[in-house]
C-alpha positions as CSV (number, residue, x, y, z in Angstrom):
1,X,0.0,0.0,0.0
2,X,1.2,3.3,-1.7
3,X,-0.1,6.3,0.4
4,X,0.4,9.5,-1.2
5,X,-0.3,13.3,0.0
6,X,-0.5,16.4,-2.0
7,X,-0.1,19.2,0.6
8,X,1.3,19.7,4.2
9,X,-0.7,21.8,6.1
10,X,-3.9,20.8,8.4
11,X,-5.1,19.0,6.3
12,X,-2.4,17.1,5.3
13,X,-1.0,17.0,8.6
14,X,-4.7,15.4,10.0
15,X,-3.9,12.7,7.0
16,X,-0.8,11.2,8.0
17,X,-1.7,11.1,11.9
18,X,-5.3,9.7,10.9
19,X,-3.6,6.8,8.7
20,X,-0.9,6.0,11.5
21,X,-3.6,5.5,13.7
22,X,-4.6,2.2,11.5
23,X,-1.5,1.5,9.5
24,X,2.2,2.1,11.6
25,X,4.4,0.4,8.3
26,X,3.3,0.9,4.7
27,X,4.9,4.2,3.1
28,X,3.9,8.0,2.9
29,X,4.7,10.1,0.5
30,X,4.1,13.8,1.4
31,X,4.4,16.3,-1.7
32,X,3.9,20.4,-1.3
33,X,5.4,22.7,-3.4
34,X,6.5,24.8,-0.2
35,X,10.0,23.6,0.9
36,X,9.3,24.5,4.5
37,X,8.9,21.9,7.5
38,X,4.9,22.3,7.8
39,X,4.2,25.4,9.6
40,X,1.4,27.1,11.1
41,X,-0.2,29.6,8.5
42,X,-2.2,32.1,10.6
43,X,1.6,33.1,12.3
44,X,2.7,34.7,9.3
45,X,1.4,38.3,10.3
46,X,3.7,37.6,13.5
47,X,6.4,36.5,11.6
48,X,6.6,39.9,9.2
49,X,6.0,41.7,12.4
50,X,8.9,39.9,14.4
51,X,7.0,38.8,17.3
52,X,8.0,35.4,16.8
53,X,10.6,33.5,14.6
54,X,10.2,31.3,11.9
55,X,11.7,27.9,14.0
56,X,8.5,28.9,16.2
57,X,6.0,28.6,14.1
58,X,6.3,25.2,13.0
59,X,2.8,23.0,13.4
60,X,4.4,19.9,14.3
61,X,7.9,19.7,16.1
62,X,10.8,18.3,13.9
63,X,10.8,14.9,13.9
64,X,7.1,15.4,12.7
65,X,7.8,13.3,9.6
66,X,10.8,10.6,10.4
67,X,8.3,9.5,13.5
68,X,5.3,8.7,11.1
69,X,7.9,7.3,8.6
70,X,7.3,10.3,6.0
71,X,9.1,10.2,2.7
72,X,8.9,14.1,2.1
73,X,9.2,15.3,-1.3
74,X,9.6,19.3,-0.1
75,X,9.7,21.9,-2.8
76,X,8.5,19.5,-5.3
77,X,5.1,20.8,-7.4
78,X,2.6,18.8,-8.7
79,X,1.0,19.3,-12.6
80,X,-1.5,16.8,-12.9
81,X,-3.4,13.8,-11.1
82,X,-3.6,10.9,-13.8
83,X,-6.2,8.9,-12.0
84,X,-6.5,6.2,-15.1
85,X,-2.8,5.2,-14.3
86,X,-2.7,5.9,-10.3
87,X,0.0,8.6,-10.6
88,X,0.9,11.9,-9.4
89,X,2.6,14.0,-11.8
90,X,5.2,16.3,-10.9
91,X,6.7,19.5,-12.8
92,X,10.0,17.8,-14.0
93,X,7.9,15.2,-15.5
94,X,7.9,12.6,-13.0
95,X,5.7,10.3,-12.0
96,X,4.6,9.3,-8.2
97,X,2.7,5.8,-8.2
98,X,-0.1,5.6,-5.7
99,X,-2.6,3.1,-4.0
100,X,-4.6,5.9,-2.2
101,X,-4.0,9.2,-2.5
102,X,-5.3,12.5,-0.7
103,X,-5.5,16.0,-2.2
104,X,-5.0,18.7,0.4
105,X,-3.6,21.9,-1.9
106,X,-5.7,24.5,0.1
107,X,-6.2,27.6,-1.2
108,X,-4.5,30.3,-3.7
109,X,-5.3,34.3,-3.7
110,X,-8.4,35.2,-6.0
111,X,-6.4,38.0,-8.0
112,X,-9.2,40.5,-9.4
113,X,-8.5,42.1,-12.7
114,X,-6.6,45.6,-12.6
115,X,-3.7,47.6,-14.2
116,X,-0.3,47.3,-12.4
117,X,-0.1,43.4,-11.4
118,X,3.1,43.0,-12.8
119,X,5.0,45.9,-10.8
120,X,7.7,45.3,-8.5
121,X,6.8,45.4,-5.0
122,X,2.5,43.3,-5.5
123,X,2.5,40.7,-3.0
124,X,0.2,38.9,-1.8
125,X,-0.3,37.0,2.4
126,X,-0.6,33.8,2.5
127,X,2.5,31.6,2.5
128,X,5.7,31.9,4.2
129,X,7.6,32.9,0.7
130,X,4.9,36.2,0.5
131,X,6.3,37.2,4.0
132,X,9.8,36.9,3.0
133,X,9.7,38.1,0.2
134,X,7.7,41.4,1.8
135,X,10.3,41.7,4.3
136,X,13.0,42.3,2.0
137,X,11.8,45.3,1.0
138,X,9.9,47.4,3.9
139,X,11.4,49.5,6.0
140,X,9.9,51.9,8.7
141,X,7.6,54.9,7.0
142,X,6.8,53.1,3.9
143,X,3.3,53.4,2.8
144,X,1.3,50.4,1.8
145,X,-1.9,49.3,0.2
146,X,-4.2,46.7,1.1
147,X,-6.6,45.9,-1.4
148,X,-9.2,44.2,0.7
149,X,-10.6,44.1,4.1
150,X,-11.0,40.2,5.2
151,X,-9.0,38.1,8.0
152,X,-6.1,38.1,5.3
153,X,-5.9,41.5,4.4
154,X,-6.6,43.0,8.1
155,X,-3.7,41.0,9.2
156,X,-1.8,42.2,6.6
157,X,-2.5,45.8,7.5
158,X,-1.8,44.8,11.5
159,X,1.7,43.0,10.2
160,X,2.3,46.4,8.7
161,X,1.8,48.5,11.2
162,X,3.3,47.2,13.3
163,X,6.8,47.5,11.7
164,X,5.8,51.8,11.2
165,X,4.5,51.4,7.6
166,X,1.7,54.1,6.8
167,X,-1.3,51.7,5.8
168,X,-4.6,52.4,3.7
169,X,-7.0,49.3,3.5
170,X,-9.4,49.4,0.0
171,X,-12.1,47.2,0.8
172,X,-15.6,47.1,-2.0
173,X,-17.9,46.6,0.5
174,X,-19.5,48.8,3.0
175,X,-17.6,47.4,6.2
176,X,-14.6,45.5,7.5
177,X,-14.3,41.7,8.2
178,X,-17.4,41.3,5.4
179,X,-17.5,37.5,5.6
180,X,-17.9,37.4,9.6
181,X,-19.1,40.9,10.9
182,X,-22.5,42.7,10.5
183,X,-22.3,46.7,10.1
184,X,-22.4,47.2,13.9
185,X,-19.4,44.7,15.0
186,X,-17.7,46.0,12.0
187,X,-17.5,49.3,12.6
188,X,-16.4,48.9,16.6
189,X,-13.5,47.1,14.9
190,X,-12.8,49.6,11.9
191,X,-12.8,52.6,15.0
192,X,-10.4,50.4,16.7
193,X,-8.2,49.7,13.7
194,X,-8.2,53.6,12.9
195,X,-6.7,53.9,16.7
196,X,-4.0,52.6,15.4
197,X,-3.2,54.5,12.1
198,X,-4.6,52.4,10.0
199,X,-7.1,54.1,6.9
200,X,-9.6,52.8,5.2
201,X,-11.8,53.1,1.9
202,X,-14.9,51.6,2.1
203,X,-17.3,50.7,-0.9
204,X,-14.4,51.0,-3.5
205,X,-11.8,49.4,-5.7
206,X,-8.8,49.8,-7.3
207,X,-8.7,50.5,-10.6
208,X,-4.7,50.5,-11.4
209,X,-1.1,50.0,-10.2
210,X,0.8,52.9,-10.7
211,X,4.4,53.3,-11.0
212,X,7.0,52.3,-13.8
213,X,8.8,49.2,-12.9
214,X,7.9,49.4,-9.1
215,X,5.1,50.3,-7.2
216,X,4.4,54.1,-7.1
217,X,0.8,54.5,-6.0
218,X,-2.8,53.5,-6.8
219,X,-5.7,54.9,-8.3
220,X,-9.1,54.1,-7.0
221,X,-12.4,53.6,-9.1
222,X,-13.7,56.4,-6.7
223,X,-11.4,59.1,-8.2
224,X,-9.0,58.8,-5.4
225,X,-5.1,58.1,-5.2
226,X,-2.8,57.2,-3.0
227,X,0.9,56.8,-2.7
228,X,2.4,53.3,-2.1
229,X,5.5,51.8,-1.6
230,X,3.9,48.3,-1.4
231,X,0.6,46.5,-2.5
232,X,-1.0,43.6,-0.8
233,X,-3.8,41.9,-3.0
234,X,-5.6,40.3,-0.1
235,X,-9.0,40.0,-1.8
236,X,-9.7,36.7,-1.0
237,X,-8.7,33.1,-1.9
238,X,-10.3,29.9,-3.7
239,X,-9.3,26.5,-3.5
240,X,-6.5,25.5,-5.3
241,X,-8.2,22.7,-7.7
242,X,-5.8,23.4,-10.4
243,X,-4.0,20.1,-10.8
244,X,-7.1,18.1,-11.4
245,X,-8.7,20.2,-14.0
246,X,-7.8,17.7,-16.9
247,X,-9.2,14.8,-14.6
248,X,-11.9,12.6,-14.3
249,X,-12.3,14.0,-10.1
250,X,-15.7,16.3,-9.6
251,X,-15.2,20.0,-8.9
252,X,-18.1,22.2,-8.3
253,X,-16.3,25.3,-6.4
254,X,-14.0,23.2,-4.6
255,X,-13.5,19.3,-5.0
256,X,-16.9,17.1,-4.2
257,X,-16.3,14.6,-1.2
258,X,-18.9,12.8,0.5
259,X,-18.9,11.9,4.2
260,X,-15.6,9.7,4.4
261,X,-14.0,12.8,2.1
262,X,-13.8,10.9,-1.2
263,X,-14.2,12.1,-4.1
264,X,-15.7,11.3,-6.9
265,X,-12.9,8.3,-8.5
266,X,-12.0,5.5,-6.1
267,X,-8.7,5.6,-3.9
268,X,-8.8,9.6,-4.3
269,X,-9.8,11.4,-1.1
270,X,-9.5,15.5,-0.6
271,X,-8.8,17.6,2.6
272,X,-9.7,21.1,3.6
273,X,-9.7,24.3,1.7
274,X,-9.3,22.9,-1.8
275,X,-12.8,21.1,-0.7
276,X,-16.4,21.6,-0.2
277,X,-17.7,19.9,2.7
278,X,-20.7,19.3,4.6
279,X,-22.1,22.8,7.0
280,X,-24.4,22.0,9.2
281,X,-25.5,25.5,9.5
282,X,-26.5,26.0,6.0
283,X,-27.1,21.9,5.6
284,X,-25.4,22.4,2.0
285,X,-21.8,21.5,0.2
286,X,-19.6,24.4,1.1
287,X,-16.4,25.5,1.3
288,X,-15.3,26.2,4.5
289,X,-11.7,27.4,4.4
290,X,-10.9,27.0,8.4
291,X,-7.8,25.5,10.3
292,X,-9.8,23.1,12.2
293,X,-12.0,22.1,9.7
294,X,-9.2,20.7,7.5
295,X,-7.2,19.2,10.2
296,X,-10.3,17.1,10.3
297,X,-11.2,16.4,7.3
298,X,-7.2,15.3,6.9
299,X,-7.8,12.7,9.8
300,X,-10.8,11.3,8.4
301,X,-9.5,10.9,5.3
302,X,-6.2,9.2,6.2
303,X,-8.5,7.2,8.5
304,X,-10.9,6.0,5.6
305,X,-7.2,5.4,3.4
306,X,-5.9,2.9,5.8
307,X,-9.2,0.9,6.1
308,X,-11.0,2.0,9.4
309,X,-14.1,3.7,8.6
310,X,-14.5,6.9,9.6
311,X,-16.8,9.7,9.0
312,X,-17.0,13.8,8.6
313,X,-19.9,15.4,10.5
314,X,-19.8,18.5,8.9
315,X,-18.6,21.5,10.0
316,X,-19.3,25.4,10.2
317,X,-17.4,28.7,9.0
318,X,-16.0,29.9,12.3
319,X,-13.1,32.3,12.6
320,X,-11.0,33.1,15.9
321,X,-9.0,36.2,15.8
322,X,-7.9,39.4,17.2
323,X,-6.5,42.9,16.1
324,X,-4.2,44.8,17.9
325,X,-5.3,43.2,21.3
326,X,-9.5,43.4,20.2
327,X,-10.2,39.4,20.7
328,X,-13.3,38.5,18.4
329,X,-15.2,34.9,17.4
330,X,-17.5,34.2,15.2
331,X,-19.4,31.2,13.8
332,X,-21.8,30.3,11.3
333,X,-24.7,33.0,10.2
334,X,-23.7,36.5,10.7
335,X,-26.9,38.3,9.5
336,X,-30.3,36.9,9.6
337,X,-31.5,36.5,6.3
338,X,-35.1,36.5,6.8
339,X,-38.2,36.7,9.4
340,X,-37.5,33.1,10.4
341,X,-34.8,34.0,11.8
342,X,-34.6,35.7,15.6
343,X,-31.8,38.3,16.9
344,X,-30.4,38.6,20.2
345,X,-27.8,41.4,20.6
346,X,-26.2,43.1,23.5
347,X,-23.4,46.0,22.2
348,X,-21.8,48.4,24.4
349,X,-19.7,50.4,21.2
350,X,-17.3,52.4,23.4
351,X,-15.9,49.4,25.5
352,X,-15.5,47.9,22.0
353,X,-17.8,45.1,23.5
354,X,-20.6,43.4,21.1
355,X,-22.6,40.2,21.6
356,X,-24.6,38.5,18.9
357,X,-26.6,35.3,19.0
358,X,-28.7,34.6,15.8
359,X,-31.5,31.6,15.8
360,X,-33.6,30.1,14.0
361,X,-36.4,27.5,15.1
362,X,-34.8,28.1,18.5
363,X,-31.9,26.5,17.5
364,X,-28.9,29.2,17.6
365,X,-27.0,29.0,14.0
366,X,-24.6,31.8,14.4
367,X,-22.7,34.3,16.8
368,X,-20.3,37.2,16.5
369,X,-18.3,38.2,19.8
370,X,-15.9,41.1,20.4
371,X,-13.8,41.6,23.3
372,X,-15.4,39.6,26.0
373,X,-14.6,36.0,24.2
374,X,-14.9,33.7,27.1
375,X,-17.6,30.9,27.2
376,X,-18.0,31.3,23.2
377,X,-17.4,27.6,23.3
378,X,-20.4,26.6,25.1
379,X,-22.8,28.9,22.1
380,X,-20.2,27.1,19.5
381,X,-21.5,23.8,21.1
382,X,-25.0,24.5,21.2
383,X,-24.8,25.2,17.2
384,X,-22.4,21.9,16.6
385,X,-25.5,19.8,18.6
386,X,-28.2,21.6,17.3
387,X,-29.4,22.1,20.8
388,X,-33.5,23.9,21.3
389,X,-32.4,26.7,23.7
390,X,-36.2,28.2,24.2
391,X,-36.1,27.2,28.2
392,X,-32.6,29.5,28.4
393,X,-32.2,31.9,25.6
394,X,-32.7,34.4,27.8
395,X,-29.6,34.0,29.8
396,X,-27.4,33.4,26.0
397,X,-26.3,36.7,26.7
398,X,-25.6,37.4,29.9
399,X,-22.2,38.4,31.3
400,X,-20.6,35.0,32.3
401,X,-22.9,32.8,30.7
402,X,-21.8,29.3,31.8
403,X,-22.6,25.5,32.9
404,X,-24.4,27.1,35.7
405,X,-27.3,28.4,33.3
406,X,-27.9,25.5,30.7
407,X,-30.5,23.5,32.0
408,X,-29.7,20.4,34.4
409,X,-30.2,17.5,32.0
410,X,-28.5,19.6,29.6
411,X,-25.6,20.1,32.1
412,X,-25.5,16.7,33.1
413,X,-24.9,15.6,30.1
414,X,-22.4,18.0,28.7
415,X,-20.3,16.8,31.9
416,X,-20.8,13.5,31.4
417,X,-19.4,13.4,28.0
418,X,-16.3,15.6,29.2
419,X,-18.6,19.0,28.9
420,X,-18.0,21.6,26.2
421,X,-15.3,24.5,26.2
């Protein structure tokens, strides 16, 4: 048995420990393009800003790979999946046999059309070679650019300022954080951001690059310029499905698995962002580019590979983050999207403090905290376990919401089972 992984991140991290779990002997072969020791990716902001070093922000320790008896293949890419002969395909032309293999490429930057791309000094944030290669080139009172206001591009601008850049984030919708914050919660973040020199332009683009070779500015579709040393493209990302386009494997946004994170041919399983998996918010395919999320997909996966079966219960966009020492959390539905849907909302704007609970049928399908995180685990729960919360809604929001106020079959239930976070 040939085991063969195409990544090494979570997901294919969650992979080899799910197949060592079952199978301690037959071979692993671990491809990625990167040729770093697999590393944590939401560090990088703290790497550009040296608050901690690059031997710290490894995701497994060292020995990671000669423990599970890893054959890595570091630096290597990968062209093509030719599922008709069981191979891997690499860039020099090489072949990789397989017996099972698992796909777990992530995600790549969505790059919108505009003038400029090609100037010296366009990066984008989210691999370890994008922070190097930024570093060689900033130095204290340089301005920069962020084109886009999402987890990526905030941390970006935080990165930046933190090293005494002069940042401007360009963001085409109306707020912040767009993909996890309503208007209100984004704008107690924005205020906080703007504490800390960071500007922003809000319901606009940008329309061109400027500059000769290098970077010189950039001109936005609402008339406006600015001057720029440096230019992030943080728009967003997409999953990284590009070496099975010429295959028989089903894509739909990201690659189709079904429960035991299969695809569509036999012997070919997928892991984590370059996937769309089950939410049990929305109870659709999506994809649901979180750290956690592929980890476990990658377990399940390498569990299904090495014969034991094992299934993924879905999973729900939830993000865990902070900015300049605001804390926030948020899962699932951010905005209710229609009368069916109740709102429970506690905000106190100048302590930067803001609770949201969204439900639906009484069961709670979302949240969005700032500030005061603790016992967001215990609402993350009660969305996981679709749990009716109509005898205690009422106390969902209250300072210090705990065990204590879940009801007592509830409680004694949560404790038996080793309780809930």
């Amino acid at each position: 048995m040939n085991y063969v992984i195409i990544g090494n991140s979570a997901a294919a991290i969650g992979a080899v420990e799910g197949i060592r779990q079952v199978d301690k002997t037959n071979p692993i072969v671990l491809i990625s393009d990167e040729p770093y020791h697999t590393y944590s990716r939401p560090l990088i902001s703290y790497y550009l800003a040296g608050k901690v070093a690059e031997d710290k922000m490894l995701y497994r320790k060292h020995d990671f790979y000669e423990k599970n008896k890893v054959t890595t293949m570091l630096g290597t890419k990968v062209v093509a999946v030719d599922t008709g002969n069981k191979e891997v395909v690499l860039e020099n032309d090489e072949k990789v046999p397989y017996d099972k293999l698992l796909i777990a490429t992530g995600s790549v930057p969505f790059i919108p059309p505009m003038a400029g791309l090609d100037k010296n000094n366009v990066f984008t944030f989210i691999k370890m070679d994008d922070i190097k290669a930024i570093k060689e080139v900033v130095m204290v009172g340089n301005k920069a650019v962020i084109i886009g206001a999402g987890l990526i591009g905030l941390k970006a601008a935080e990165g930046l300022t933190n090293l005494g850049v002069d940042v401007t984030v360009v963001e085409l919708a109306n707020r912040v954080l767009p993909a996890i914050l309503d208007e209100d919660a984004a704008g107690i973040v924005q205020a906080h951001l703007e504490k800390q020199g960071i500007k922003f332009e809000l319901n606009t683009s940008v329309e061109a690059i400027t500059g000769s070779e290098k970077v010189e500015g950039v001109s936005l579709k609402n008339g406006k310029s600015y001057a720029a040393d440096i230019v992030v493209v943080a728009v967003g990302v997409r999953p990284n499905t590009e070496i099975v386009k010429d295959s028989q494997i089903a894509v739909s946004r990201g690659i189709v698995i079904n429960d035991y994170c299969q695809t569509s041919i036999d012997d070919v399983y997928a892991a984590g962002d370059v996937t769309e998996g089950y939410d049990i918010v929305y109870a659709q395919q999506r994809v649901l580019p979180i750290l956690p999320n592929a980890y476990n997909q990658g377990e399940t996966a390498g569990l299904n590979m090495a014969g034991k079966i094992s299934i993924f219960n879905g999973g729900f966009a939830m993000n865990s983050i902070g900015f300049f020492g605001l804390p926030m959390i948020t899962a699932g539905i951010i905005k209710s999207e229609d009368e069916n849907y109740e709102v429970l909302v506690k905000s106190v704007p100048e302590q930067g403090y803001y609770k949201k609970i969204i439900l639906k049928d009484n069961v709670v399908v979302g949240y969005i905290y700032l500030n005061k995180v603790d016992r967001a685990g215990i609402v993350t729960s009660l969305i996981k376990d679709k749990i009716n919360v109509a005898d205690f809604k009422e106390v969902l929001l209250k300072d210090g919401f705990g065990y204590i106020d879940l009801p007592q079959e509830l409680r004694k239930s949560r404790l038996l089972r080793g309780g809930i976070a």
